[in-house]
TORPA-4810 file (N, C-alpha, C, O; in nm, 3 decimals):
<nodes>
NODE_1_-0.575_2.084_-4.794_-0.477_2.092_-4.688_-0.410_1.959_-4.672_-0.463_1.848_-4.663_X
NODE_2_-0.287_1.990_-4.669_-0.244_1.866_-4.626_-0.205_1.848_-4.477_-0.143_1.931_-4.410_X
NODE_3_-0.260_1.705_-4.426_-0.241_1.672_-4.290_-0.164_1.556_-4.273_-0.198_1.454_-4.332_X
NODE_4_-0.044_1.558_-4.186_0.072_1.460_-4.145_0.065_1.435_-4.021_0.073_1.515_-3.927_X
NODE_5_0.045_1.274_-4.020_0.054_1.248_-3.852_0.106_1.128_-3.818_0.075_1.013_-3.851_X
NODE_6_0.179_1.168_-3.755_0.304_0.991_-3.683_0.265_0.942_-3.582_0.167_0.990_-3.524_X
NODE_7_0.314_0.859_-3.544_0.326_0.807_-3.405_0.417_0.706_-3.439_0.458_0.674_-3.550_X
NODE_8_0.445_0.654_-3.313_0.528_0.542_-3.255_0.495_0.397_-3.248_0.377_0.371_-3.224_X
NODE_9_0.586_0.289_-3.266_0.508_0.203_-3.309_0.544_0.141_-3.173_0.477_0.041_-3.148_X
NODE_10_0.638_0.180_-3.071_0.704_0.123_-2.965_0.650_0.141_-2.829_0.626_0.258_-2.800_X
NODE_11_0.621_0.041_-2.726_0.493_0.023_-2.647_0.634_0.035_-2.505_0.705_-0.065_-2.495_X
NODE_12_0.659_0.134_-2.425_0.728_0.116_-2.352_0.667_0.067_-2.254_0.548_0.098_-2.241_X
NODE_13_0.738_-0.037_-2.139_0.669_-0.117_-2.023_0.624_-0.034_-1.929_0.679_0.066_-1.883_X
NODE_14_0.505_-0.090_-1.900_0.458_-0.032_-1.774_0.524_-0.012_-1.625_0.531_0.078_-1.541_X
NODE_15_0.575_-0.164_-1.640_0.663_-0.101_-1.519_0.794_-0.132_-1.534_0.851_-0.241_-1.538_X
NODE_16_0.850_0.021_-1.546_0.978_0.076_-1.589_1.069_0.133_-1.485_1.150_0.222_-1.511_X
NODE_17_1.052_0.079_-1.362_1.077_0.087_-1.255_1.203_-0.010_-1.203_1.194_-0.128_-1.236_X
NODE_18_1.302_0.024_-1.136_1.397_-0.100_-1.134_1.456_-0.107_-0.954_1.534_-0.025_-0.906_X
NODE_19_1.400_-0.219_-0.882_1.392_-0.261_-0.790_1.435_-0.380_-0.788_1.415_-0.462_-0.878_X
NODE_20_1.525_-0.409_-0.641_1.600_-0.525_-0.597_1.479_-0.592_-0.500_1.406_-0.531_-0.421_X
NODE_21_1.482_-0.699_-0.523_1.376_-0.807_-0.418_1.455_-0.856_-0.327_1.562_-0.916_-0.338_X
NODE_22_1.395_-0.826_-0.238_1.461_-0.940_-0.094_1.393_-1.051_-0.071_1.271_-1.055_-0.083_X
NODE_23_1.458_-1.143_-0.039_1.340_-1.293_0.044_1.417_-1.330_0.163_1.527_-1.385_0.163_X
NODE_24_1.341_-1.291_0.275_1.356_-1.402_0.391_1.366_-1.539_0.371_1.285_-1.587_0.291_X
NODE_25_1.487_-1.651_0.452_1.508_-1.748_0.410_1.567_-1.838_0.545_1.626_-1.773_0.631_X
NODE_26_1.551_-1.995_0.567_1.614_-1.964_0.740_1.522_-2.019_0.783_1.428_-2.069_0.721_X
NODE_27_1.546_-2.013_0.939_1.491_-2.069_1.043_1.385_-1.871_1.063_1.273_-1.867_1.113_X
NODE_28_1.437_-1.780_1.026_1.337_-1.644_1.030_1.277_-1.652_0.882_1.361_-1.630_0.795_X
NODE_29_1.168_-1.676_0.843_1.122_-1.637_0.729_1.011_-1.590_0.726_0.938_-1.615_0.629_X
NODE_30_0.965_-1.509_0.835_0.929_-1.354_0.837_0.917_-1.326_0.986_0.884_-1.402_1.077_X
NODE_31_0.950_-1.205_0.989_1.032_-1.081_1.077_0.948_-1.079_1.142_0.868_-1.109_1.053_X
NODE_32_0.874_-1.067_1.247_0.829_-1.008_1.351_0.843_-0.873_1.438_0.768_-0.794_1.495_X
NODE_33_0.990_-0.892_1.417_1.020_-0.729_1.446_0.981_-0.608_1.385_0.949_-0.622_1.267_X
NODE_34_0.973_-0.490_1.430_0.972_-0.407_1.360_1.112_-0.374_1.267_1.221_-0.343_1.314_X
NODE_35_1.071_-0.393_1.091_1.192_-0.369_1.027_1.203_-0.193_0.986_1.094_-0.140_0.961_X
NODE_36_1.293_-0.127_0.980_1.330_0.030_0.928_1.438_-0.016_0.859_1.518_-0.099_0.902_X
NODE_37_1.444_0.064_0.697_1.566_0.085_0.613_1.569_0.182_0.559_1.474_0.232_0.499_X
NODE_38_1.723_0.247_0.575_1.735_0.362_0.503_1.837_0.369_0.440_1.880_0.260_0.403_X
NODE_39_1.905_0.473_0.408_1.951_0.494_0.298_2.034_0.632_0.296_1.949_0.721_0.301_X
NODE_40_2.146_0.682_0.292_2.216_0.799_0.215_2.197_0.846_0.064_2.226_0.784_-0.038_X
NODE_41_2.150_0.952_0.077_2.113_1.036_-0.069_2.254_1.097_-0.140_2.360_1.139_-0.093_X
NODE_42_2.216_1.085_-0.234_2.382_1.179_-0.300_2.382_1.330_-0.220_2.468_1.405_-0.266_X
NODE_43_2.322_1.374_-0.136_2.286_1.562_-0.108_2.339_1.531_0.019_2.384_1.627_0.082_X
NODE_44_2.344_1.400_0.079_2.399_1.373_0.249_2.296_1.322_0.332_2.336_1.275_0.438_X
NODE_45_2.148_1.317_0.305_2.065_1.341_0.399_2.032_1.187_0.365_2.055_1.128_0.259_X
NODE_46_1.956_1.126_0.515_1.938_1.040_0.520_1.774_1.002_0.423_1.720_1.103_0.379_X
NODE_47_1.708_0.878_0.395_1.588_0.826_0.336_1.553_0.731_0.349_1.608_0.629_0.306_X
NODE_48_1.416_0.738_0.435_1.354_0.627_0.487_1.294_0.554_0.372_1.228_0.619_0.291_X
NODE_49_1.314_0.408_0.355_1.270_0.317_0.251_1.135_0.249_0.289_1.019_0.266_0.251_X
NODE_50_1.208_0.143_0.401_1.089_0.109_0.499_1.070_0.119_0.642_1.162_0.086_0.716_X
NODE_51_0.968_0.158_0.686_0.965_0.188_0.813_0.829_0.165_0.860_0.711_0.189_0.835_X
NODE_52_0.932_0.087_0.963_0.874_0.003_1.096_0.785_-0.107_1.024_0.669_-0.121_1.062_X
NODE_53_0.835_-0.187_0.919_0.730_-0.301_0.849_0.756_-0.365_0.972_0.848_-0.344_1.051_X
NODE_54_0.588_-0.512_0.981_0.613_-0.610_1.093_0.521_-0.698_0.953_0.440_-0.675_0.863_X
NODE_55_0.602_-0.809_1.012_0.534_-0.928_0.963_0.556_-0.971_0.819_0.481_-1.037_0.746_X
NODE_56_0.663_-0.925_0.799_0.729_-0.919_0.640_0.797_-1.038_0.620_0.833_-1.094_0.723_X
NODE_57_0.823_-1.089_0.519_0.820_-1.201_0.482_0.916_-1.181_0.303_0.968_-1.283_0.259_X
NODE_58_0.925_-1.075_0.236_0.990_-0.994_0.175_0.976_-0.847_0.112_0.857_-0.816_0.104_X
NODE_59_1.055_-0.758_0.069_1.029_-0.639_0.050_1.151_-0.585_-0.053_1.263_-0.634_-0.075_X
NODE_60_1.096_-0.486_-0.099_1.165_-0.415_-0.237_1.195_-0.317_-0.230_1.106_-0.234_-0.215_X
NODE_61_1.336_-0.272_-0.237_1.419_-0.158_-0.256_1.455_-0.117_-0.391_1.491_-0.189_-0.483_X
NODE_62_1.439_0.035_-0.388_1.523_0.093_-0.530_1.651_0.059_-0.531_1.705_0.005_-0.435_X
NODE_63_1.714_0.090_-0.646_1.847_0.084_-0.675_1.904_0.204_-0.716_1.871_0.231_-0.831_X
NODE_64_1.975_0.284_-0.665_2.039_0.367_-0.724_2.070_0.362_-0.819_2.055_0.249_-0.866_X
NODE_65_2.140_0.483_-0.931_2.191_0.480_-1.053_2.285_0.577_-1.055_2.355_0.604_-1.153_X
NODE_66_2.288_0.635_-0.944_2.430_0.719_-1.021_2.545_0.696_-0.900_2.649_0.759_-0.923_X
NODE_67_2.547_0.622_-0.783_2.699_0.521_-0.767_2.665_0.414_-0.801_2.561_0.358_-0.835_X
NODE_68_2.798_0.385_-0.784_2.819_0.228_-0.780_2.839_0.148_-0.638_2.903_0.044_-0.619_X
NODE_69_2.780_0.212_-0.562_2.780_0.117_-0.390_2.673_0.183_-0.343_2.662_0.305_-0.335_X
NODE_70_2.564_0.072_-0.298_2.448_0.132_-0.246_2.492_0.105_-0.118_2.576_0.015_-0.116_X
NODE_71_2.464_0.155_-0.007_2.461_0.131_0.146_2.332_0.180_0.232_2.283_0.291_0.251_X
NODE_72_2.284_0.002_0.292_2.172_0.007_0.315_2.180_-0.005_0.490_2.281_-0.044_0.549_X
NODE_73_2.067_0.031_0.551_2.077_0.059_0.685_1.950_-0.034_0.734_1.835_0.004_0.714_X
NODE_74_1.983_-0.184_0.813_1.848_-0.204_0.861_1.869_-0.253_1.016_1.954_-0.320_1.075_X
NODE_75_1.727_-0.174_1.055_1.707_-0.200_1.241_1.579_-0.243_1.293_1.462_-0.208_1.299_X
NODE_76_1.645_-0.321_1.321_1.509_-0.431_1.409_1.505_-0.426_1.509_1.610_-0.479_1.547_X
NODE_77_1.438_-0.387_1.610_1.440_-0.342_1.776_1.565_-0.262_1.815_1.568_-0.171_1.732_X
NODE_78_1.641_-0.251_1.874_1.755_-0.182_1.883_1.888_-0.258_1.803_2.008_-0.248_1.830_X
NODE_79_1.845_-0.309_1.734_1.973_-0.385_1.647_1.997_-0.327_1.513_1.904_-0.293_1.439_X
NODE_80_2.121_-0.316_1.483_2.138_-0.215_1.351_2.253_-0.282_1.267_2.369_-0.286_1.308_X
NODE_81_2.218_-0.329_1.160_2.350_-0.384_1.076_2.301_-0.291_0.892_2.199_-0.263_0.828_X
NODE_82_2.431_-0.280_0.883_2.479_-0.175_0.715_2.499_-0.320_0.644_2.553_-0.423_0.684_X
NODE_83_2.427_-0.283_0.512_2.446_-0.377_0.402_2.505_-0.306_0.274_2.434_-0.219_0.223_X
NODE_84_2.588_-0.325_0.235_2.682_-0.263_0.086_2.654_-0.354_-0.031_2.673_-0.474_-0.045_X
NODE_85_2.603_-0.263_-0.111_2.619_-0.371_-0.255_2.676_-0.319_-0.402_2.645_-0.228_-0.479_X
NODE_86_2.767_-0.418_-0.400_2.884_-0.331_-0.521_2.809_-0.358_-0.661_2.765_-0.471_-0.683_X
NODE_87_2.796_-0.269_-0.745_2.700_-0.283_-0.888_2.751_-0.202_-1.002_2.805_-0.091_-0.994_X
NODE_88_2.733_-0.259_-1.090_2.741_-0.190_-1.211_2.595_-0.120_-1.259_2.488_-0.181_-1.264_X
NODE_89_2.615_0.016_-1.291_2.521_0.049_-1.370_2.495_0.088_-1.493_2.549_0.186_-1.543_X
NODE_90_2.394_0.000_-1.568_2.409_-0.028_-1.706_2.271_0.072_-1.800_2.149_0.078_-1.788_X
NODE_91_2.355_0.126_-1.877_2.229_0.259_-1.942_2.108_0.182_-2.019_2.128_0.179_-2.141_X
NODE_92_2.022_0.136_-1.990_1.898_0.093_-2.056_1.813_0.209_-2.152_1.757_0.307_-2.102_X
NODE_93_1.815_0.180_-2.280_1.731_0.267_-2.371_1.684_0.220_-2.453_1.756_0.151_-2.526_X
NODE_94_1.526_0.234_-2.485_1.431_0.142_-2.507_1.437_0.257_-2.651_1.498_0.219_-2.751_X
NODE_95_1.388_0.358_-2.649_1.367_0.455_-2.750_1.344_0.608_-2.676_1.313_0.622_-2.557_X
NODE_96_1.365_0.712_-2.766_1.310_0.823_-2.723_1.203_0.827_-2.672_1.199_0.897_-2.571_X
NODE_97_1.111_0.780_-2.702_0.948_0.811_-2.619_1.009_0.725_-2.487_1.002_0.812_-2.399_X
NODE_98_1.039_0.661_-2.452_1.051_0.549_-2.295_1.143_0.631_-2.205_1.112_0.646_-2.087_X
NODE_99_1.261_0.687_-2.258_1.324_0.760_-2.188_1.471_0.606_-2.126_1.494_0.486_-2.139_X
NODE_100_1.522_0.721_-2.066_1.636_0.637_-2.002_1.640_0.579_-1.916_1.568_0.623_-1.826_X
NODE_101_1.696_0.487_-1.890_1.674_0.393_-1.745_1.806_0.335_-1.708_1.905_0.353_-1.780_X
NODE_102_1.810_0.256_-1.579_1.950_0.200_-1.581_1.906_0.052_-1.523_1.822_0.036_-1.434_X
NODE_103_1.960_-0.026_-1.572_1.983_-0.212_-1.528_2.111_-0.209_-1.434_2.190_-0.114_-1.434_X
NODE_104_2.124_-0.325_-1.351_2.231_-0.286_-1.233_2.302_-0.426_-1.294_2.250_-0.496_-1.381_X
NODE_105_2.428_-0.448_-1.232_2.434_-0.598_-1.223_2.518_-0.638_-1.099_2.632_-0.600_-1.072_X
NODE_106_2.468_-0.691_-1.055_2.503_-0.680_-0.895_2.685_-0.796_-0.908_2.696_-0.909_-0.955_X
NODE_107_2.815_-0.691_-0.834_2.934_-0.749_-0.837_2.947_-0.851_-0.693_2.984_-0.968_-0.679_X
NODE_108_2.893_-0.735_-0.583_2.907_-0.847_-0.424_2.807_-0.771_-0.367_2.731_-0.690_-0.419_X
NODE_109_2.822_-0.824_-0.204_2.744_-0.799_-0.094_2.859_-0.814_0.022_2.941_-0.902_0.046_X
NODE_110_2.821_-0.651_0.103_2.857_-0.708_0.237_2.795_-0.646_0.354_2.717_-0.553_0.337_X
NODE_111_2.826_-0.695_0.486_2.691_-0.658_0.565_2.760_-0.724_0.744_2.830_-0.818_0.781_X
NODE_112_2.716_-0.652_0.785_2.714_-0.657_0.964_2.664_-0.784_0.999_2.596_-0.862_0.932_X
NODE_113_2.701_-0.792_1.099_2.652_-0.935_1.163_2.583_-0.941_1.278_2.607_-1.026_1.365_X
NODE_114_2.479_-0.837_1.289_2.421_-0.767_1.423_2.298_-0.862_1.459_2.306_-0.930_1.561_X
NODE_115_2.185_-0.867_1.377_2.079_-0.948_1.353_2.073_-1.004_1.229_1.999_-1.101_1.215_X
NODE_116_2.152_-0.951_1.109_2.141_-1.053_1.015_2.282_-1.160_1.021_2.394_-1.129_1.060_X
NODE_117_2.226_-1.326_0.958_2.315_-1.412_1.007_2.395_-1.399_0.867_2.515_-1.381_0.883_X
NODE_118_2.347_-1.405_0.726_2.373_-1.354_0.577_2.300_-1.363_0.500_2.186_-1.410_0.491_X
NODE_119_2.401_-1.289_0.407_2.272_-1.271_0.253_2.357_-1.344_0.156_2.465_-1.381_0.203_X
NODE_120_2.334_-1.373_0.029_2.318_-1.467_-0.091_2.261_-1.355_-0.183_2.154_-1.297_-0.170_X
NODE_121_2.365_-1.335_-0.288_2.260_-1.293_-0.415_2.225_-1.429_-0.474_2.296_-1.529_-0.464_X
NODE_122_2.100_-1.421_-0.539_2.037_-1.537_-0.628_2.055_-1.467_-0.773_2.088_-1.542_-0.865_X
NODE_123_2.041_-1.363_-0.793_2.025_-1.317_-0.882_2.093_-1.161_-0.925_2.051_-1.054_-0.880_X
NODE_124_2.175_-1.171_-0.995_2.268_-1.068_-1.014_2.237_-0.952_-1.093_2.292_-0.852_-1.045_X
NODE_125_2.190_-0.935_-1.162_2.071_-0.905_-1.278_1.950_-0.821_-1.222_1.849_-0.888_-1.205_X
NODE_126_1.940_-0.688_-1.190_1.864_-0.631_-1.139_1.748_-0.548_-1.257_1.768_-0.427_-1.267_X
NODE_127_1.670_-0.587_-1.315_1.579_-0.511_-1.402_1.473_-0.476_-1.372_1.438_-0.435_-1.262_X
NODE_128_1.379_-0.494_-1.513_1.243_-0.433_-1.482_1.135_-0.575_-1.398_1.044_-0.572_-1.315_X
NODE_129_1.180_-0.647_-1.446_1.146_-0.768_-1.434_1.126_-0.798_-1.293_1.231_-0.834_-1.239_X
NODE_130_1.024_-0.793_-1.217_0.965_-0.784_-1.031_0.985_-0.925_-1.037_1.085_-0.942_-0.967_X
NODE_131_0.941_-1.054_-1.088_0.915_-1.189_-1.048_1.093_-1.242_-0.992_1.091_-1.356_-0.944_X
NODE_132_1.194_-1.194_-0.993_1.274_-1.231_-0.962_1.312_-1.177_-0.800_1.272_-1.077_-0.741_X
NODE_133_1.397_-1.277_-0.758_1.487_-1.248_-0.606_1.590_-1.240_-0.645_1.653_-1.325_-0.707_X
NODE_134_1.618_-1.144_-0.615_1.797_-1.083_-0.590_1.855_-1.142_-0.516_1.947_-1.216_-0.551_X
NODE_135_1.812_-1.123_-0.374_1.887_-1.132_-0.232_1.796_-1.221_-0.172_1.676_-1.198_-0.182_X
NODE_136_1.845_-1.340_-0.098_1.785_-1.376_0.009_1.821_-1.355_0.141_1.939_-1.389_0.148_X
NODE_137_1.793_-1.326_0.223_1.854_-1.247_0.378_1.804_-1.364_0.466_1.691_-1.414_0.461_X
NODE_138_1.899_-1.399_0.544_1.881_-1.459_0.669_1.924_-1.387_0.790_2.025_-1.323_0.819_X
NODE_139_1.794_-1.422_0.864_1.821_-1.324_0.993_1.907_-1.460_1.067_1.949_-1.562_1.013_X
NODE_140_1.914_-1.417_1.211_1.955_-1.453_1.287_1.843_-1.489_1.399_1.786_-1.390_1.444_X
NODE_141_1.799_-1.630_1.457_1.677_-1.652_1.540_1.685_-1.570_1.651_1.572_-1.546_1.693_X
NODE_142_1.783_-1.510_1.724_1.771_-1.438_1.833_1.853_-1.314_1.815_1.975_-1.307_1.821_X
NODE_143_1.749_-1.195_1.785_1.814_-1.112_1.744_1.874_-0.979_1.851_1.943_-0.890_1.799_X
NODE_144_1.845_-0.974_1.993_1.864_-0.918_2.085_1.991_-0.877_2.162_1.982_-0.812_2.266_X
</nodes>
């Protein structure tokens, strides 16, 4: 009998996951408040990201892939400011076994001036790669 057997010689990453980093930065460099972020789905409905973190210091959001403007929602005690971030999304393909993915590359930022004072991209370049900061966010010391 004859027996044939393949495999792959290609080790796709473990984490194949693609998330934007935030860092607190400032005279606030970590929140005390209770933080909530959400989010609009392509279907309409709203999606809680994080909710009610305290004592954060930074935190990680997905990135969409199929627009190109994410719009983010964050509220800290009764304070509410929208953050927009204009991106390209770039088709990442490692091989058939890994499957498809998308890399972002971040164009701008813009955002309310409710409790946050601003943000800074550091890093434009959104991948698989966690050790990086995207965004650094500065709150505002009195956010009430």
């Amino acid at each position: 009998m004859l027996f044939l057997a393949s495999c792959s010689s290609v080790d796709c990453p473990l984490n194949n996951t693609v998330y934007a980093n935030y860092k607190l930065m400032g005279r606030v460099t970590t929140l005390t408040d209770p933080l909530t972020i959400w989010t609009n789905r392509n279907d309409g409905n709203d999606t809680i990201l994080i909710n009610q973190q305290v004592n954060t210091d930074s935190f990680t959001l997905p990135v969409s892939y199929a627009r190109d403007r994410d719009t983010l929602f964050f509220r800290t005690n009764t304070t509410l400011d929208t953050v927009t971030i204009d991106k390209t999304n770039i088709p990442h393909f490692e091989s058939v076994d890994c499957g498809m993915n998308y890399f972002h590359e971040v164009k701008g930022i813009h955002y309310t001036r409710n409790a946050i004072d601003s943000i800074t991209i550091q890093n434009r370049d959104i991948t698989y790669d966690t050790s990086k900061k995207h965004f650094y966010v500065y709150f505002k010391e009195y956010r009430y």
